[in-house]
Structures are given as structure tokens and as C-alpha cells.
C-alpha positions as CSV (number, residue, x, y, z in Angstrom):
1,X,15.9,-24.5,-9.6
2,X,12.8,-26.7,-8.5
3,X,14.6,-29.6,-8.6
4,X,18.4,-31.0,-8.8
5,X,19.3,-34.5,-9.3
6,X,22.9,-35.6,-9.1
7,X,23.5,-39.2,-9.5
8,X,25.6,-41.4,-6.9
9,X,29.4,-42.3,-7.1
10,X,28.7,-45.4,-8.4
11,X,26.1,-44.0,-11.3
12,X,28.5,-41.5,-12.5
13,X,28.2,-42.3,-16.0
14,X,24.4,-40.5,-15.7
15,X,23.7,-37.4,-16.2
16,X,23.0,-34.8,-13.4
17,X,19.5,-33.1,-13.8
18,X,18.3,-29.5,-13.7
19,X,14.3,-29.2,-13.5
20,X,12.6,-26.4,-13.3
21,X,8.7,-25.9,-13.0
22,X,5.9,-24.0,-14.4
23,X,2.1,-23.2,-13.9
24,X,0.9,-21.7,-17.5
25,X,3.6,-20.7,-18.5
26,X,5.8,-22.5,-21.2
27,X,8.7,-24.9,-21.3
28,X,10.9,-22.2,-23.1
29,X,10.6,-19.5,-20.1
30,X,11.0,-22.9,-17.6
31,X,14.2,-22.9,-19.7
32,X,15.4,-19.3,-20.1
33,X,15.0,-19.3,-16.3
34,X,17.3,-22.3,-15.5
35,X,20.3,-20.3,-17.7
36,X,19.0,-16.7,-16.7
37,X,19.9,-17.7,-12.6
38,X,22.8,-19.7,-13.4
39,X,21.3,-22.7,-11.9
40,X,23.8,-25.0,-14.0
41,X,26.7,-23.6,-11.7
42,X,25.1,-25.1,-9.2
43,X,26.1,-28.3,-10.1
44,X,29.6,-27.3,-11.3
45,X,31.2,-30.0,-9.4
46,X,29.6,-32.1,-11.1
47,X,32.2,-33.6,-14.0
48,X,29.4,-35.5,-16.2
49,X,27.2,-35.1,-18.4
50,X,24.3,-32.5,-17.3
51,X,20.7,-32.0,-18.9
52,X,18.5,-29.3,-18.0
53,X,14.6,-29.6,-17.9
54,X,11.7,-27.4,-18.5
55,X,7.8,-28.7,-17.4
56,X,4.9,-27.1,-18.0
57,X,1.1,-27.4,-16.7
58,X,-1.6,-25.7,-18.3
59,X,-4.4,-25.4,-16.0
60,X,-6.9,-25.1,-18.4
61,X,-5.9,-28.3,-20.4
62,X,-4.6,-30.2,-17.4
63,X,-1.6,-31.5,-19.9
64,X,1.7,-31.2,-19.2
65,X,4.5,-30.1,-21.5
66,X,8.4,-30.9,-21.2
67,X,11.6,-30.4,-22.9
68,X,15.2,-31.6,-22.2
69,X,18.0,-30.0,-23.3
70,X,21.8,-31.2,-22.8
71,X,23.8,-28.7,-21.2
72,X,26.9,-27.3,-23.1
73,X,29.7,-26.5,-20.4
């Protein structure tokens, strides 16, 4: 993964994060990669709640594209 975020002791009731990035591509493979590698695993130690993220930039439109997804242990 690009990124990982796990919250402090005392913010345990937030959810850990799981972000991946892309260049032209599309949230959906940004996605499919995060559970393709097993990145959630990662974070297994992690008891809470745990979302994954896809972001996509598209050169050509300089816009950005994300979806979150909650992670189903």
C-alpha cells in the first residue's frame, strides 16, 4: 500500500486506513490492488474498524477520483 494510517491508543474508536494510489488508472484497480496483495493483513492487529481507499489522477483532466470502502474482516 501507498499509505497506512492507524490511529493512536487514545483514538481507537477511528478507523485504521488503507490508501493506495494511482496515475490514470482508476479507483477500482487502486482497489483490486489493495485486496489482490493482502495489504489489509497488514493491519491485522489492528482490532477496529478498517476502511480501504482507492485515489485516482487523471493526467489529462488534472481531477482526482476516490472511493472508500469499509473493510469486511
Amino acid at each position: 500500500a501507498d499509505l497506512v494510517f492507524i490511529p493512536r491508543k487514545r483514538f481507537m474508536d477511528k478507523p485504521a486506513l488503507v490508501v493506495e494510489l494511482k496515475w490514470d488508472k482508476s479507483v477500482r484497480a487502486a482497489l483490486d490492488q489493495i485486496r489482490d496483495r493482502k495489504y489489509p493483513e497488514s493491519v491485522a492487529c489492528y482490532a477496529g474498524e478498517l476502511l480501504l481507499v482507492g485515489i485516482n489522477y487523471n493526467e489529462k483532466t488534472k481531477e482526482h477520483e476516490c472511493r472508500i470502502e469499509k473493510y469486511e474482516k
